[in-house]
C-alpha positions in Angstrom: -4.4 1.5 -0.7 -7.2 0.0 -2.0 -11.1 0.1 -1.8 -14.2 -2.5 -1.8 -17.2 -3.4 -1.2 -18.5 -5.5 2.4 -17.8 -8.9 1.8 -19.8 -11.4 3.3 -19.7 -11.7 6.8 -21.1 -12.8 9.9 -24.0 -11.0 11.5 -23.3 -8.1 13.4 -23.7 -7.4 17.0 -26.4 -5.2 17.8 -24.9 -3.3 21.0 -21.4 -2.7 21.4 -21.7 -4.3 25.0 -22.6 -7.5 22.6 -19.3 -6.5 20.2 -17.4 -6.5 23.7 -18.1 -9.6 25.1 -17.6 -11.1 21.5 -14.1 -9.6 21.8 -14.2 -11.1 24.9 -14.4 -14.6 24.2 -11.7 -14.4 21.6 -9.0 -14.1 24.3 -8.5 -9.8 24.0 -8.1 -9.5 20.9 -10.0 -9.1 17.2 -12.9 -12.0 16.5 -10.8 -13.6 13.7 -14.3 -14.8 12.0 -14.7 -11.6 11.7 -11.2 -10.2 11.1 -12.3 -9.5 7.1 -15.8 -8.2 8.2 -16.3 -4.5 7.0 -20.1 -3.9 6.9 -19.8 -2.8 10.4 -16.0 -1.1 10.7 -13.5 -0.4 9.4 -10.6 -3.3 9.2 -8.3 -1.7 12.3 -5.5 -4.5 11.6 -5.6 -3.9 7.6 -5.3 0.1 8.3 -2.4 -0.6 10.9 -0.6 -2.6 8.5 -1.2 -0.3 5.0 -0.4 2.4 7.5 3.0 1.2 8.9 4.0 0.2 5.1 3.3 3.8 4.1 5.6 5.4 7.0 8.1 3.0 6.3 8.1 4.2 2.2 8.1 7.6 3.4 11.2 6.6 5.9 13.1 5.0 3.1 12.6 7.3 0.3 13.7 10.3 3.1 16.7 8.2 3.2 17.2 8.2 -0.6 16.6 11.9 -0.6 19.3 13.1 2.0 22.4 11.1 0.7 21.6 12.5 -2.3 21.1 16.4 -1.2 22.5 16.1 2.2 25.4 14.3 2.5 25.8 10.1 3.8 23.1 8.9 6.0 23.8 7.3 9.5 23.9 3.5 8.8 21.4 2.6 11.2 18.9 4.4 8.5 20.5 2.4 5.8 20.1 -0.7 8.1 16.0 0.0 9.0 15.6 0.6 4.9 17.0 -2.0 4.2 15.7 -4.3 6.9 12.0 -4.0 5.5 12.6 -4.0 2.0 11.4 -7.5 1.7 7.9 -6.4 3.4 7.1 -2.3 2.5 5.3 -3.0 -0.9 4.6 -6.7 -1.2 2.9 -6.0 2.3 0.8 -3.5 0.3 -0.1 -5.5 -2.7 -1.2 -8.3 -0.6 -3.5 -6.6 2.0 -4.6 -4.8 -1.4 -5.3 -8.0 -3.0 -7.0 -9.8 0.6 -10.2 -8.1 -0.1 -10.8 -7.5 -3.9 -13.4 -10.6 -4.5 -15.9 -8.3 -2.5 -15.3 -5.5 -5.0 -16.0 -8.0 -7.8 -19.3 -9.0 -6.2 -20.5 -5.3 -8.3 -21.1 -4.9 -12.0 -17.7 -4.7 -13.9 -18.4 -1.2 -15.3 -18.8 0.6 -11.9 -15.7 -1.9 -10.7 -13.3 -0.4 -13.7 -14.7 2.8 -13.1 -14.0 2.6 -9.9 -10.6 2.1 -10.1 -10.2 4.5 -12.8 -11.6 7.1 -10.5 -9.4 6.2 -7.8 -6.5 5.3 -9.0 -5.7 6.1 -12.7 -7.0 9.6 -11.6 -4.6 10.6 -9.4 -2.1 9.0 -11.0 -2.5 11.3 -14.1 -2.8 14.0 -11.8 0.3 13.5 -9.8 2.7 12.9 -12.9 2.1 16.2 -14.0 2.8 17.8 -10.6 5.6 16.3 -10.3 7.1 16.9 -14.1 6.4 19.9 -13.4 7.9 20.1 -10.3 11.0 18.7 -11.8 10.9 21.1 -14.4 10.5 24.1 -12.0 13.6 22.6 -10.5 15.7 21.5 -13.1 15.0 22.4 -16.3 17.9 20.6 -17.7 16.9 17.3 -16.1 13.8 16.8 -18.4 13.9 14.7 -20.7 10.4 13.4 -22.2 7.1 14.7 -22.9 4.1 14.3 -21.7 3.3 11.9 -25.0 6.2 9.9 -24.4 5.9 6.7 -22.6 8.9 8.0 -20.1 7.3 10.9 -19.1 5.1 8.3 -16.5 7.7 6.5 -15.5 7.8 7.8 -11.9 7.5 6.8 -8.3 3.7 5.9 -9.4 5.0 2.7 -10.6 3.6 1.5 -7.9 -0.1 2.9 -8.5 0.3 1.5 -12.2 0.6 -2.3 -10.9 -2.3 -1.8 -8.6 -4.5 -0.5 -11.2 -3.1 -3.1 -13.6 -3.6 -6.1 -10.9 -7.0 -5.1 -10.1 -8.0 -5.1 -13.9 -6.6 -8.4 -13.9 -8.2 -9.4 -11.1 -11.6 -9.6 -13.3 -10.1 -12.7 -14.7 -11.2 -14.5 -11.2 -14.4 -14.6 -12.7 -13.5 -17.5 -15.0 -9.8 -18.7 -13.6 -8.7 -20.4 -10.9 -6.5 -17.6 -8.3 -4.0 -19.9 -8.4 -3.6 -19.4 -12.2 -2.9 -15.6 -11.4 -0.5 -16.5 -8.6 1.1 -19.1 -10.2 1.8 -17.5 -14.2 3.6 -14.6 -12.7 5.7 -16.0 -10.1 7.3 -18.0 -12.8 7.8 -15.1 -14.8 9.9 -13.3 -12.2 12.3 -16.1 -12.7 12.6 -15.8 -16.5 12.4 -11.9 -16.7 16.4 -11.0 -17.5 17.6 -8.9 -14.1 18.1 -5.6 -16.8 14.4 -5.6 -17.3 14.3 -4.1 -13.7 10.6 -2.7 -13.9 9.0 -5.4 -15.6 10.4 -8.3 -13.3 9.5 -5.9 -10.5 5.5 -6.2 -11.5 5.8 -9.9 -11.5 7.6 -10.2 -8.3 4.9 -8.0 -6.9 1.8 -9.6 -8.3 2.0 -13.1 -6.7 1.5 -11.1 -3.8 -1.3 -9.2 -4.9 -3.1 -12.6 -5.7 -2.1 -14.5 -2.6 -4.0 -11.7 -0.6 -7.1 -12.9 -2.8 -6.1 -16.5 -2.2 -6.0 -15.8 1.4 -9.6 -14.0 1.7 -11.2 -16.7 -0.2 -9.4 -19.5 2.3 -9.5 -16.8 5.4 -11.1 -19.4 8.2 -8.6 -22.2 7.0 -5.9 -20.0 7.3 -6.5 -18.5 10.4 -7.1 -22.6 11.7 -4.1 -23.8 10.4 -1.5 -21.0 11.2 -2.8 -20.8 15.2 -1.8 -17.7 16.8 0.9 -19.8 18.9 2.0 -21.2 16.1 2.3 -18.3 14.2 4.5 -16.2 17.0 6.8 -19.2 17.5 7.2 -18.9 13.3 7.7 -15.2 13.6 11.6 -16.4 13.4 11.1 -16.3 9.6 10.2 -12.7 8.6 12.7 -11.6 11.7 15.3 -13.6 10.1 14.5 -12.4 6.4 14.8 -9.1 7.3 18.4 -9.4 9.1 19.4 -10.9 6.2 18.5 -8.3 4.1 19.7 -5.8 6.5 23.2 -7.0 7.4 24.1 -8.9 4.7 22.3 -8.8 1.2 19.4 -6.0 0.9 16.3 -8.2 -0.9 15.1 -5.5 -3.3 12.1 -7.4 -5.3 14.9 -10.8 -5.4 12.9 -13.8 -6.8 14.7 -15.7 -4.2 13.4 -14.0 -1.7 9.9 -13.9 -2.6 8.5 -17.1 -0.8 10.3 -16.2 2.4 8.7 -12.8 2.2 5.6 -14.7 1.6 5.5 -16.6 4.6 6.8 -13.3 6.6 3.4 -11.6 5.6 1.2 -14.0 6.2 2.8 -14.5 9.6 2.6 -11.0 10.6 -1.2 -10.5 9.2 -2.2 -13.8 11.2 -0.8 -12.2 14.7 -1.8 -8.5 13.7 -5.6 -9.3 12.8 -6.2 -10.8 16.6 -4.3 -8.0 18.2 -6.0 -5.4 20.4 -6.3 -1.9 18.8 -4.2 0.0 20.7 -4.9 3.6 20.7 -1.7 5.0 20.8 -1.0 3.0 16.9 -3.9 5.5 16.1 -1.9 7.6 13.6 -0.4 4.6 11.9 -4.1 3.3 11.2 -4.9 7.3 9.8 -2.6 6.8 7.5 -3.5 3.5 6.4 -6.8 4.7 6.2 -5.7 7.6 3.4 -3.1 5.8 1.9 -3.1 6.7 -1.2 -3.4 10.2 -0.3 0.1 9.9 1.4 1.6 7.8 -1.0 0.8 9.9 -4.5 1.5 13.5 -2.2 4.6 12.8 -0.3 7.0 11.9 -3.2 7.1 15.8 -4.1 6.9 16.7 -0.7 10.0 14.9 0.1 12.3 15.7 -3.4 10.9 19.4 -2.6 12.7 19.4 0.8 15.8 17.8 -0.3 16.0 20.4 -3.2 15.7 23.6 -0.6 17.9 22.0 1.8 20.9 21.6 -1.1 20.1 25.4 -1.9 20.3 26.3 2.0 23.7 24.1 2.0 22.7 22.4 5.2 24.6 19.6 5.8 23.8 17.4 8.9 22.4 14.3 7.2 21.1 13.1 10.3 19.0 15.9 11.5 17.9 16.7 7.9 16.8 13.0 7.5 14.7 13.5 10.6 13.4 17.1 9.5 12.6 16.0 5.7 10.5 12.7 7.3 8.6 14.5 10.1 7.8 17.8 7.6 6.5 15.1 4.4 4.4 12.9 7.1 2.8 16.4 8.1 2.3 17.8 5.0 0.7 14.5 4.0 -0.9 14.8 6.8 -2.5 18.4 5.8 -3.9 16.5 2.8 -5.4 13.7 4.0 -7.4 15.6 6.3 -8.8 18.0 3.0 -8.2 15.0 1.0 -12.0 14.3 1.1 -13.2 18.1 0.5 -13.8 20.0 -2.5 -12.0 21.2 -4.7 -8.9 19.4 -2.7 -10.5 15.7 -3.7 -10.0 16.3 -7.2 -5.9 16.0 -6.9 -6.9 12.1 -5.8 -10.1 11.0 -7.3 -13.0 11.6 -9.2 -16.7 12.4 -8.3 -18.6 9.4 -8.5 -20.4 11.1 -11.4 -19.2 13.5 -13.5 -22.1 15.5 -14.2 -25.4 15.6 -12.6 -28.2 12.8 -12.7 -30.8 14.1 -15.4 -34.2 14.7 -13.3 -37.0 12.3 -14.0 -40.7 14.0 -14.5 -42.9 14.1 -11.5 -45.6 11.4 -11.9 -49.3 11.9 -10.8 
């Protein structure tokens, strides 16, 4: 959920016969010199990743959805939710953050703009569908206006940290990263627990910066966390995640926030050398859109949930099932219009917002 400009890279091959046998001599999998490298690609790890994250989101928020309409989910789907909690968005912020010194290689005016286009946008755009939604709904459940600070106070929390981080992220001009990692990561410790939101973007933007840390460090990471290495320390995130499944779910815990740490980079080391395999094709679609499925299936889901209290159906399991398949679909449906007129104006703006004045014809 993020966008950037090539970073610098290696040369690319000039046949893919030559991209092949490059492939080749890493041993099957990605070139990880090149595992970063977008002037010739797209990133197929990065979109697997954002892409699993998303479904998973989509999975636990269809969880949510049914107990609350349905009736008391299996505890297997509790168990899976819970289970990746520790991972879903700090997975996001940091593959968000892994490439952004590229985007700050432009002026800062197009880079702000950028963002604004991109992600204030839709943002805007998708609190008043879903207020109005809500309202359509439930009257009686509204409570703030538009001019009201909790009338954005949605599930686009998560697009308001992004947008925030990467406006931060400017500051990398003149600071250290480890400034930006380190300020906030002490600040999720002294954040009181009531102040839920708050503590919640500074448990999440550590993340954000460690991605940046890692991109600027990418060939010493990837020399010091050896791919054998890194599947014998796949114990960790494994282990985090049982924990947090079985025994204490790690919702945005300071605690947990180095272990998660180490979880990520762990599974981005292993994932950025593996072979893309075709049939992971729709997880890397909808990394590739995102933010399309993030800011659209929210409604999509709540809709569902609503219709199936007024149809009183009440298998949770099947409904569960039925409310995930029908909001990746419908996501779906937009993320393949997503990019067509007038359809791209619910999740970004034209680069320019009115035509280029026409210079006079010279002799």
């Amino acid at each position: 959920m993020s966008e950037h400009t090539d970073s610098a890279s290696s040369p690319a091959p000039a046949t893919r016969a030559e991209a092949r046998r490059r492939t080749d001599r890493s041993g099957g999998g990605a070139d990880i010199s090149r595992a970063l490298d977008r002037h010739d690609r797209r990133i197929g790890w990065m979109d697997l990743l954002r892409g699993l994250s998303i479904l998973l989101v989509i999975l636990h928020h269809s969880t949510q959805i049914t107990a609350y309409r349905i009736g008391e989910v299996p505890g297997a789907f509790e168990f899976v939710s819970n289970f990746f909690a520790p991972f879903r968005m700090p997975m996001l912020m940091f593959l968000s953050g892994l490439l952004v010194a590229g985007s700050l290689h432009v002026p800062t005016g197009k880079y702000v703009w950028g963002k604004v286009r991109r992600i204030l946008w839709p943002i805007f755009v998708w609190t008043l569908v879903y207020a109005a939604m809500e309202f359509v709904a439930e009257p009686s459940q509204v409570k703030y206006m538009p001019w009201e600070l909790g009338f954005w106070n949605t599930y686009l929390w998560f697009m308001q940290f992004i947008f925030a981080y990467y406006i931060i992220a400017l500051l990398m001009k003149w600071l250290p990263i480890w400034v930006l990692f380190a300020v906030p990561f002490v600040l999720m410790f002294v954040i009181p627990a009531d102040l839920e939101l708050l503590r919640r973007f500074f448990y999440l933007m550590p993340f954000f910066f460690l991605g940046a840390f890692i991109e600027k460090h990418w060939d010493e990471y990837a020399k010091r966390l050896s791919v054998p290495l890194a599947a014998g320390l796949a114990i960790i995130p494994i282990g985090v995640g049982l924990y947090s499944g079985l025994i204490d779910p790690l919702w945005y815990e300071p605690l947990s926030a180095v272990p998660a740490m180490l979880g990520i980079m762990i599974l981005v080391r292993l994932t950025a050398v593996a072979p893309d395999a075709r049939w992971l094709a729709p997880a890397r679609f909808v990394g590739r859109y995102s933010l399309i499925y993030y800011v659209s299936h929210y409604p999509v889901f709540a809709a569902l949930g609503w219709l199936a209290l007024k149809a009183g159906f009440d298998n949770p399991t099947l409904g569960l099932l039925v409310i995930f398949l029908a909001t990746v679909a419908i996501s779906t449906g937009f993320a393949l219009l997503g990019r067509r007129m007038p359809v791209s104006l619910l999740f970004e703006l034209p680069r320019r917002l009115w035509p280029a004045k026409k210079t006079a014809a010279t002799a």
